[in-house]
C-alpha positions in Angstrom: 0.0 0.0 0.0 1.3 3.2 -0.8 3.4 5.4 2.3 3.5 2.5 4.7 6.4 0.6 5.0 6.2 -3.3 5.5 8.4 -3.1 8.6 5.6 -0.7 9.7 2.8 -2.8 8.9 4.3 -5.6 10.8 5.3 -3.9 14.2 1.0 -3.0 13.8 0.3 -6.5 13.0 0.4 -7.5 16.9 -1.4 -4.9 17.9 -4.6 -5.7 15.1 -4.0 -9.4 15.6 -4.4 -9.6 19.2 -7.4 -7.3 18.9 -9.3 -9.8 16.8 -10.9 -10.0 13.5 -14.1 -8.9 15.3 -12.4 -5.4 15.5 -11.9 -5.1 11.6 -15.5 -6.1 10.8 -17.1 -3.9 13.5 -15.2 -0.6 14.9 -18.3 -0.4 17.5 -18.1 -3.5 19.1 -17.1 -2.4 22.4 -19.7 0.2 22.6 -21.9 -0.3 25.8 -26.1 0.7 25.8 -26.3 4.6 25.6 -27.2 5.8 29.3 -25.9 9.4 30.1 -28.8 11.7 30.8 -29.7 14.4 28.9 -30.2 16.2 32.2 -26.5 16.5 32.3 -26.5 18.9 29.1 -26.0 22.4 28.3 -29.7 21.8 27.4 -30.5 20.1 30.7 -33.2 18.0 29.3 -33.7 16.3 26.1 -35.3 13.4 24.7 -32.1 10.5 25.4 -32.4 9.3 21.9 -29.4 7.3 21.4 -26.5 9.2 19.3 -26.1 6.5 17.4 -29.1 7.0 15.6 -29.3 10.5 15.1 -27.2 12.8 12.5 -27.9 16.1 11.3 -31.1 15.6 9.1 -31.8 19.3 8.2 -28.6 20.0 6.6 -27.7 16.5 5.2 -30.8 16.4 2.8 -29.6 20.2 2.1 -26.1 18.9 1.4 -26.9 16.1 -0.5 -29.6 18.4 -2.7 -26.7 20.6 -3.2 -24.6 18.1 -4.7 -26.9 16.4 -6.9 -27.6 19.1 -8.2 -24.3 19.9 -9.3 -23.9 23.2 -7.3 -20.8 22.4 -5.3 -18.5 24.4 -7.6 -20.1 27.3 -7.4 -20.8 27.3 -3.4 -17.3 26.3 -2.5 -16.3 29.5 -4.8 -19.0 31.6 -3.0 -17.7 30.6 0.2 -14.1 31.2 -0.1 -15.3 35.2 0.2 -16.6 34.2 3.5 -13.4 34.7 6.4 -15.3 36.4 9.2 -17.5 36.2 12.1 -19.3 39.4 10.9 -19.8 39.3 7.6 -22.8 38.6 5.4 -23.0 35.6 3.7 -21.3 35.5 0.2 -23.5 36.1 -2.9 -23.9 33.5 -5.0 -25.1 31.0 -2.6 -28.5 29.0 -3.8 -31.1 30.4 -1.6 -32.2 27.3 1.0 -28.5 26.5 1.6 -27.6 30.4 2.3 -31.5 30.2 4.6 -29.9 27.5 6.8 -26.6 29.1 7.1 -28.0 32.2 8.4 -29.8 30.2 11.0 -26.5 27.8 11.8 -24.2 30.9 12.2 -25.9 32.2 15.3 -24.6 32.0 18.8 -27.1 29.7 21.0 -29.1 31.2 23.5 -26.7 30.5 25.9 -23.9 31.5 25.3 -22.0 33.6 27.2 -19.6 36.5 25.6 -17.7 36.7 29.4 -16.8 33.2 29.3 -16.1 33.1 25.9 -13.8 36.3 26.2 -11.7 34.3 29.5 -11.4 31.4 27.0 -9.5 33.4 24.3 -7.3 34.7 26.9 -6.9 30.8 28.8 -6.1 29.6 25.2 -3.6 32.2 24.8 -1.9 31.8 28.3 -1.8 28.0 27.7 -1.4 28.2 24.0 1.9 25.4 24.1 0.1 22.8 25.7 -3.2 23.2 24.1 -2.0 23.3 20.8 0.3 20.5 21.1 -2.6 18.2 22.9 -5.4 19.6 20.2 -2.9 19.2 17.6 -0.6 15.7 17.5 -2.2 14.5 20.7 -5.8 14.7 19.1 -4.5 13.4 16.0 -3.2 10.3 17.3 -6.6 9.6 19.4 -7.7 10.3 16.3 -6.5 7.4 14.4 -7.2 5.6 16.8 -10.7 6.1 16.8 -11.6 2.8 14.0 -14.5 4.9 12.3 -13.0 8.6 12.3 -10.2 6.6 10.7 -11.9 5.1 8.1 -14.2 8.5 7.3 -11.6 10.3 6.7 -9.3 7.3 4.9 -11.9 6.8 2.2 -13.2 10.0 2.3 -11.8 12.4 -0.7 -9.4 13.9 1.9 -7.8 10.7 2.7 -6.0 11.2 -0.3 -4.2 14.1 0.3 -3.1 14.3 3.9 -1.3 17.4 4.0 -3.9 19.2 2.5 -6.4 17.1 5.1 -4.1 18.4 7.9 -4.5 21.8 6.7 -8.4 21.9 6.4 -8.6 20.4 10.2 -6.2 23.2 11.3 -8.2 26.1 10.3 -10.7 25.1 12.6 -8.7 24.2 15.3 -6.4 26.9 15.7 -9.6 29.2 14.8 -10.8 28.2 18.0 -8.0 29.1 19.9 -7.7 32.4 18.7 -7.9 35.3 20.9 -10.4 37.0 18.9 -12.4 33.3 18.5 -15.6 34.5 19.0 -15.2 38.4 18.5 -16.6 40.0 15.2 -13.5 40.1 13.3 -12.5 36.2 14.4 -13.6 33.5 12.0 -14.5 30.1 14.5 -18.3 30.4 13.4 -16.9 30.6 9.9 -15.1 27.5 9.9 -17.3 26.1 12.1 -20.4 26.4 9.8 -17.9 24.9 6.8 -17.3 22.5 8.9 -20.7 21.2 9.2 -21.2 21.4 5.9 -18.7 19.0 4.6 -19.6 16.4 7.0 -23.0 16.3 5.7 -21.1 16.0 2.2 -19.4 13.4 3.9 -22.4 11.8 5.0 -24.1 11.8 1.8 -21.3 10.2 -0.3 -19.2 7.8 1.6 -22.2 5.4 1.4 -21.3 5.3 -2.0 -17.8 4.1 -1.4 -17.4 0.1 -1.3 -14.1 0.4 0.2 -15.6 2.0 3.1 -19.1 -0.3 3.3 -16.8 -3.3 3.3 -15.1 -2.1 7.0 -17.8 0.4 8.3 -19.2 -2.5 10.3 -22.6 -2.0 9.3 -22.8 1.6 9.9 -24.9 3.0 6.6 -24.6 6.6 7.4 -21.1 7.9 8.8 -20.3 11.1 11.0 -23.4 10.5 13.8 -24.0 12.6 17.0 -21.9 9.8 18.6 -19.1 10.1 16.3 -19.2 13.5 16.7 -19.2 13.5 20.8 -16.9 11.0 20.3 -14.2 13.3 18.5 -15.7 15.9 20.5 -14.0 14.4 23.5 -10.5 13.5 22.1 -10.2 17.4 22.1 -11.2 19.3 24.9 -11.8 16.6 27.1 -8.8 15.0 26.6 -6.6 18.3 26.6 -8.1 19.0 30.3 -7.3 15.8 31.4 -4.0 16.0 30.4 -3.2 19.4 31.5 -4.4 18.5 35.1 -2.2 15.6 34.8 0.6 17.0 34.1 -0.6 19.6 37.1 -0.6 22.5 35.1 -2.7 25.2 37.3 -5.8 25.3 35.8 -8.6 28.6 37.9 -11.7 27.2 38.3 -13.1 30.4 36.1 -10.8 29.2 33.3 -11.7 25.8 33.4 -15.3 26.6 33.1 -14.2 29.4 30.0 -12.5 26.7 27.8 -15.4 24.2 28.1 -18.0 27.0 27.1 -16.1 28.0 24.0 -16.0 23.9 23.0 -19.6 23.8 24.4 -20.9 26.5 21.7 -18.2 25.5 19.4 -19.7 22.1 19.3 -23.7 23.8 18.9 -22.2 25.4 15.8 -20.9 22.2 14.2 -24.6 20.5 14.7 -24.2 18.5 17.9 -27.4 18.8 19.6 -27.4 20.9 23.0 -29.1 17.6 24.9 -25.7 15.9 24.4 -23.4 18.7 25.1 -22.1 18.0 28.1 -22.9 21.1 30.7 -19.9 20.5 33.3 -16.6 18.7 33.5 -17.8 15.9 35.8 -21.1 15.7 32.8 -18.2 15.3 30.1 -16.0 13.1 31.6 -19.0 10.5 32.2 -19.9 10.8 28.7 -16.0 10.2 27.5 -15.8 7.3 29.7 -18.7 5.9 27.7 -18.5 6.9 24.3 -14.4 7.0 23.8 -12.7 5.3 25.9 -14.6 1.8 25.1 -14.2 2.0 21.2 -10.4 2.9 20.5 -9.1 0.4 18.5 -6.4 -0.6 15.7 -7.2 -0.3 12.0 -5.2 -0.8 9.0 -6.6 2.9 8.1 -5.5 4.4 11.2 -2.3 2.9 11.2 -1.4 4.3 8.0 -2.5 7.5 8.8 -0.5 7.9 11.6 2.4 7.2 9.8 1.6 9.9 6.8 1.0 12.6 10.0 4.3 12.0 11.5 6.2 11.4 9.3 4.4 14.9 7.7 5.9 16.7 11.1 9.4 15.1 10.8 9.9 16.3 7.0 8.7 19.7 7.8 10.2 20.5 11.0 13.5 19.1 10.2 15.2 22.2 10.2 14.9 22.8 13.3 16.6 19.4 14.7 14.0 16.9 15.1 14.1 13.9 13.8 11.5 10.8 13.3 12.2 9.3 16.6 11.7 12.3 18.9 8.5 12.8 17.3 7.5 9.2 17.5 8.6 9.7 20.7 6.5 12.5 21.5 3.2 11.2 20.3 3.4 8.2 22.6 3.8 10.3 25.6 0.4 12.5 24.8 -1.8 9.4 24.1 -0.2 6.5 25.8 1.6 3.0 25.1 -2.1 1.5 24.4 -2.9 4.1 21.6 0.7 4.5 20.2 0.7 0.5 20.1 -2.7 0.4 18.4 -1.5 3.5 15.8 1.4 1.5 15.0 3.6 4.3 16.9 7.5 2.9 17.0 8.9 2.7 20.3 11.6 5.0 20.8 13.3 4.1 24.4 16.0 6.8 24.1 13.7 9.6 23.6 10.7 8.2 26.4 12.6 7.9 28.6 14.1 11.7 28.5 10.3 13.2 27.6 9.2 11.4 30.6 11.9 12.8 32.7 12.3 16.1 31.5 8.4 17.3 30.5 7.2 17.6 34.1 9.8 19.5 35.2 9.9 21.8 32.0 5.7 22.3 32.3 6.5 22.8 36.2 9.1 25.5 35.3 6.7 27.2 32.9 4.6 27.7 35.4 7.1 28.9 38.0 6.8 25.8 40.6 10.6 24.9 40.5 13.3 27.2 39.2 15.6 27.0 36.2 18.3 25.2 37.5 16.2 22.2 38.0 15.1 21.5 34.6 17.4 19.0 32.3 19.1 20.2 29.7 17.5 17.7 27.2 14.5 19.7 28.1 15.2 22.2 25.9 15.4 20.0 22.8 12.0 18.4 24.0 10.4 22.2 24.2 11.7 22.8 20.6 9.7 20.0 19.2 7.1 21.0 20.6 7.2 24.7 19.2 8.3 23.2 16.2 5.4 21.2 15.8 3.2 23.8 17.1 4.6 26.2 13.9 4.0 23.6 11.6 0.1 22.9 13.1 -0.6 26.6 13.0 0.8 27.1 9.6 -0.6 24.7 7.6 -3.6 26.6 7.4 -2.3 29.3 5.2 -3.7 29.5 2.1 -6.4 27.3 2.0 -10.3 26.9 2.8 -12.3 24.1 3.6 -14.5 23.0 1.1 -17.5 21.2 0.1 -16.4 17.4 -1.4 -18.2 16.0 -4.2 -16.4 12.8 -4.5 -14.9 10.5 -2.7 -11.1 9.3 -2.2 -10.2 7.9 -5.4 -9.9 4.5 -6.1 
């Protein structure tokens, strides 16, 4: 297969084998009945229809109407002139798509510009280890995840990674902008794109044999649980990890940073009865809807090895090298993901990120002085800002788009 290596393949092939065949013919066969309460929602109340069964009907049969009626060209050009919070809709747009975008572009009743402004500035103050956890960290839950894997895989941009990784950034680092949710930001922008294309997604991958074959009887991809489920290998896991690594984290801020995901995720369609409405609310949803169904895939595995090897090439020139970033990646998501994404073990480099990250997050935030922090530290801090560089910057120059194929075969 083309950009994985056989030696690659093997050192997976534990990992896939002792997980089973049942794992390759159904990604959600860990997944226990649905049971969190809707009472535990930004909503507080809802009907506790399972995820699983829901999607995003208003805007998928839009979508789809869109694209069979050959109008993706000229809304994708319409909506590259759309790059702000504020701004009108492009002209150009066929009437019922631009109707529902006016309605998916507004703020939900409760949100809260206060917490939303202590956001921007939390995500700004924290900015390393966020982006580094949103960025590679998410990305390698990501692969892990056996149907996020195999949507994006067979999906048209499955085929182009970098240009994959680029469209995923804009909406990342969009929302941790400082001026996020300000008029002249651009998180609802992307946001609303971002919605779109999965209902693209929705409407055409059920069209792709290669992806029938392994969807394990899933007919229509991208549900609410999906979404929750990706949902949670962001802000979810970030906070865990920050807490772990005791980063000190205000109770005001805490509550900021899960607000701007909370509205971020209205925007992208999740329903408000699954939002999660407090930490505790979104940690017993993670516990149910993530941690049961990560798993190995070929997919995943392969994608994993395009992504880093994508960060090695590019931030070369600044010293780091394949195994520090392998390296890296195993210490944000753990043996059991790295394992199951095919990650190489790296004993060298674990062994120094292990030693030296504590101390260098504990120096940044002025809980042991200088002298104390390793030398190799340093090193470890520049692969993170190189990484961080390349995450932010891959943005540049392009826009996320409405798909009107699939990956090619």
């Amino acid at each position: 297969m083309d950009g994985l290596s056989r030696r690659r393949m093997l050192f997976a092939g534990g990992a896939l084998g002792a997980f089973g065949a049942l794992s390759l013919a159904s990604p959600a066969h860990a997944r226990s009945l649905w049971t969190w309460a809707p009472s535990g929602s930004v909503a507080g109340k809802g009907a506790g229809l399972d995820p699983e069964w829901v999607w995003d009907e208003e805007v998928d049969q839009l979508v789809a109407a869109v694209i069979e009626r050959g109008d993706v060209p000229k809304v994708n050009e319409a909506l590259r002139t759309w790059t702000r919070n504020d701004q009108p809709l492009p002209t150009g747009l066929p009437t019922d798509l631009r109707d529902f975008m006016e309605k998916a572009r507004q703020l939900p009743a409760w949100a809260d510009r206060d917490k939303l402004e202590r956001a921007a500035e939390f995500n700004k103050s924290r900015g390393l280890y966020l982006n580094l956890l949103n960025g590679v960290g998410g990305g390698m839950l990501s692969t892990a995840i056996p149907r996020e894997a195999r949507s994006v895989y067979y999906s048209k941009g499955g085929a182009d990674m970098e240009d994959r990784v680029a469209k995923t950034s804009l909406l990342g680092f969009a929302v941790g902008d400082l001026n996020a949710y300000r008029p002249d930001g651009d998180v609802v922008v992307q946001a609303v794109k971002t919605r779109l294309v999965h209902a693209a997604v929705r409407h055409l991958l059920p069209q792709s044999p290669a992806w029938s074959q392994t969807s394990g009887g899933q007919t229509i991809p991208i549900s609410q649980q999906d979404m929750l489920v990706t949902w949670h290998s962001l802000p979810t896991y970030a906070m865990r990890k920050m807490l772990e690594w005791k980063v000190p984290v205000p109770a005001a801020d805490s509550t900021a940073y899960l607000h701007v995901w909370q509205v971020t995720a209205h925007l992208l369609g999740i329903r408000d009865e699954y939002i999660p409405a407090t930490w505790e609310a979104a940690n017993a949803q993670s516990k149910q809807v993530l941690d049961p169904i990560l798993a190995p895939t070929r997919e995943g595995v392969e994608l994993t090895d395009i992504l880093l090897r994508q960060l090695a090439e590019q931030t070369s020139p600044g010293g780091i090298d394949r195994p520090l970033v392998n390296a890296l990646a195993r210490y944000l998501v753990g043996d059991q993901v790295a394992d199951w994404d095919g990650i190489p073990r790296e004993p060298f480099w674990e062994k120094a990120i292990a030693t030296a990250w504590p101390k260098l997050v504990a120096f940044r935030e002025k809980l042991i002085p200088l002298p104390l922090v390793p030398p190799l530290a340093w090193t470890i801090d520049e692969a993170a800002r190189q990484y961080i560089l390349f995450y932010l910057t891959k943005g540049q120059g392009t826009h996320i788009e409405i798909p009107e194929t699939n990956r090619p075969t």
